[in-house]
N, C-alpha and C positions, 0 to 999 in steps of 0.2 A: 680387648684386654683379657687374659689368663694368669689366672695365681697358681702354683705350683706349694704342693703341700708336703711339707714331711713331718708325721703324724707319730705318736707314742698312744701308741691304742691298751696299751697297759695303765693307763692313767683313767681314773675314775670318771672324770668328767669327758673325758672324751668321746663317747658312746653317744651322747643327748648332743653338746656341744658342734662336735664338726657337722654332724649331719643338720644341724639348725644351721651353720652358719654357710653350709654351702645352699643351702637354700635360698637363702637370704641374699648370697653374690650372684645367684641363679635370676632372682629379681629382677637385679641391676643390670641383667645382661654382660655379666660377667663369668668366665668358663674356669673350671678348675680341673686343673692335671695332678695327679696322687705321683710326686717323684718316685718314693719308695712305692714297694704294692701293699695295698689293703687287706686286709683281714678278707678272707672268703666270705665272710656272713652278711660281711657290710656290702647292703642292695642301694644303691643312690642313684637316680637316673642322670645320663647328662654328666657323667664325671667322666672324663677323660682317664684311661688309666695306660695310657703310653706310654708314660713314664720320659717325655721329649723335654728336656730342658730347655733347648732353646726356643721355643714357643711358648715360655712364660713370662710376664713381667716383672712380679716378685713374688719369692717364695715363703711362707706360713711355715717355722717351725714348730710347732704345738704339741709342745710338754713340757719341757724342762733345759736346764742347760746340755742335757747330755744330748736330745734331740735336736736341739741349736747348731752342738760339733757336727752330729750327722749331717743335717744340710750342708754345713760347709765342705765337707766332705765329699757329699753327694756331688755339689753344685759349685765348688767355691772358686774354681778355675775357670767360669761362667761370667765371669762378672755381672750376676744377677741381685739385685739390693734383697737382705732376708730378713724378716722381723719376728722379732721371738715371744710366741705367746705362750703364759705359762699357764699352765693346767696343774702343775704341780703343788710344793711347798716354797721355796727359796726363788730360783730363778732369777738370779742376778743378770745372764745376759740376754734371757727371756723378759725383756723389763714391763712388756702390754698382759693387764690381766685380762681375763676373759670377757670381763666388764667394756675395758677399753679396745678389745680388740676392731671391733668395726671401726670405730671413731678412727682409730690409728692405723686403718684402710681407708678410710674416706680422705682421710690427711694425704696419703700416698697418691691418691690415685688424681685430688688435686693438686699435687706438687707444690703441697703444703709442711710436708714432713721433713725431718732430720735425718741426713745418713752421714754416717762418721768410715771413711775409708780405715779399717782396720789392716794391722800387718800383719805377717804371719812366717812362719820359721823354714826354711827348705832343711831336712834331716838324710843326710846321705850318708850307706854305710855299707863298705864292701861293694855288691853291685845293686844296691836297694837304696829306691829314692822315694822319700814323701815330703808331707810336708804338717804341720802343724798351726792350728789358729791359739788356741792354748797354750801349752807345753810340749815337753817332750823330757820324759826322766829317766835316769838308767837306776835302777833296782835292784839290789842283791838276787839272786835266782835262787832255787828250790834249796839250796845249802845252807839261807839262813847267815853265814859267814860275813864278817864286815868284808868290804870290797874298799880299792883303791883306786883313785881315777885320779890323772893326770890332766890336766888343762892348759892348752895355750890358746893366745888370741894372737892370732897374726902369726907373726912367728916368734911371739914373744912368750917365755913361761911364766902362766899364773902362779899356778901352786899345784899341790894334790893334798887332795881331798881322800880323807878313809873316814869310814861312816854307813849307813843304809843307800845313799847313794845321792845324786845330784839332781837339782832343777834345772831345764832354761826354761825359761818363762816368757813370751810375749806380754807386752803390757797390757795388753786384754786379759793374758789367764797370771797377774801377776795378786787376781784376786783371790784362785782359785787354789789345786796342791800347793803353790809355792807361799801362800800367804800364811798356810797353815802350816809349812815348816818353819816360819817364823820372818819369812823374806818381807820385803815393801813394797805398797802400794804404790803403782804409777800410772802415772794419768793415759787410759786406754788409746788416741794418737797419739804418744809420743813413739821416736822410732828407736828403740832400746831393746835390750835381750839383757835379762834376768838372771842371776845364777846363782842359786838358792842348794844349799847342804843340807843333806835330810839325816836326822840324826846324826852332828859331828863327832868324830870322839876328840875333840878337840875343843876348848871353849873360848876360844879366840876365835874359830872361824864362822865367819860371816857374810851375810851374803853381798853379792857386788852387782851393781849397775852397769853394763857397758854398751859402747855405742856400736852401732850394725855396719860399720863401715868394713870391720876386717870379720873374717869367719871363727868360729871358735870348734876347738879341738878338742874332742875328749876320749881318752885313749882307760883303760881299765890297763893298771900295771900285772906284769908278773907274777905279783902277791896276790892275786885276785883270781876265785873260779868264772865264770861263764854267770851272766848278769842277763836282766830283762831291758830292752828299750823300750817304751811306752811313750805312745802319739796319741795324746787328746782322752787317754782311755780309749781308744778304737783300733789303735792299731800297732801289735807287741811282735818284737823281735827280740832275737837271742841274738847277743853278741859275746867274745871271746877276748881273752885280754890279747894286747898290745894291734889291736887292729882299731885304727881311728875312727869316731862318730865326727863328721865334719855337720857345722849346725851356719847358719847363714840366714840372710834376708830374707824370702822368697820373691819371687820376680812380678807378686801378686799381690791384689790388696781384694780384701773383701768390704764390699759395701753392708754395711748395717743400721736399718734403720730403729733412731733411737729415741725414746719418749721425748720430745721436745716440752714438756712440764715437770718432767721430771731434772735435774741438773743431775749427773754423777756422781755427787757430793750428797745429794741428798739418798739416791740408794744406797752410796755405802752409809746412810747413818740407819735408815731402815730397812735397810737388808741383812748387814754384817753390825748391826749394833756398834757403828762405828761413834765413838765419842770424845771429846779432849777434856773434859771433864768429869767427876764422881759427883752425882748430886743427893744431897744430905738432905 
């Protein structure tokens, strides 16, 4: 058995934390490979730093959500199951605290635990392909200037949209940017694509749910200078108007293991203060 780690050593507890807990799976007779590479100063014996994906079981995000996207990123074409331990503050899809982290390796390794097949977005544009577990937003660029974007689904037209710019959102990150432009919560497997308006200047427009069956289009019109594309936060391109963003399924699912005492429902009520009532 090998756990594979992608680590945010910027984070306070990380310092005391990983080097205790590789110890600890050292015990067990359990090997650990560092995906991303280490800090220079961190001396740990017995740690693999080959950085070999395929020679791990599952992989230990340990930070935060942003370090979560890294591993998928790193890893997520792998189909290797990845659980997210937070070191952080929030950590919505890092749901194991540091408390629970062993517990919810001991779970895993007796194929005890929860893994939820998550979807994730293919973003092709011009001759550049990724892919997104999150989102993926197109942004006004350094001009500041509202921008205009065109959308079809299939070959049918939505609408356009002028404003700061546009969400698509998997239903995994339909808790993240796109919740906070005002878009809705959807239950993490379902298999849907999000489309969230960031700043409309319109007050009719609203965001829309749509199903993954056909690809969606988003074109920045004529009216519009040169914008940002943005995967996950990790990864920005420059696009130009009247050249199409094709946005689609991806042909991949990432395995994610997920607190099994925890229910969905009840992180968003302690995570995001999510509530149905005012209490007096």
């Amino acid at each position: 058995m090998k756990i594979g780690m992608v680590v945010n050593w910027n984070k306070p507890l990380a310092d005391n934390f990983i080097p205790e807990l590789i110890a600890d799976l050292g015990r067990k007779k359990i090997g650990v490979t560092f995906i991303d590479p280490p800090p220079p100063k961190l001396k740990i014996a017995g740690v693999d730093r080959s950085r070999k994906i395929d020679d791990v079981d599952l992989i230990l995000a340990l930070g935060g959500d942003g370090t979560l996207l890294r591993a998928v990123r790193l890893a997520g074409r792998k189909g290797k199951p990845i659980m997210g331990v937070n070191l952080g503050s929030l950590g919505f899809l890092a749901e194991f605290s540091p408390s629970e982290a062993r517990s919810g390796i001991s779970a895993f390794l007796n194929g005890n635990c929860l893994i939820e097949q998550r979807m994730l977005i293919q973003v092709k544009y011009d001759h550049r392909s990724s892919f997104a577990f999150n989102d993926c937003a197109i942004n006004m660029g350094k001009s500041g200037r509202v921008i205009e974007i065109a959308v079809e689904y299939g070959t049918t037209f939505v609408n356009k949209f002028a404003g700061d710019g546009l969400i698509i959102a998997t239903p995994t990150g339909s808790t993240a940017y796109s919740l906070a432009a005002g878009g809705p919560v959807v239950y993490p497997t379902l298999s849907a694509l999000v489309l969230t308006p960031i700043c409309p200047h319109a007050l009719a427009a609203r965001p829309v749910v749509l199903p993954v069956e056909q690809p969606v289009r988003l074109r920045l019109t004529g009216k519009s200078l040169d914008a940002i594309l943005n995967l996950d936060g990790q990864v920005r391109w420059r696009i130009a108007p009247e050249k199409p963003v094709i946005i689609s399924r991806a042909n991949f699912t990432v395995p994610l293991v997920v607190h099994r005492e925890k229910s969905y429902f009840e992180i968003l009520r302690s995570k995001l203060n999510w509530t149905g009532f005012r209490q007096i």
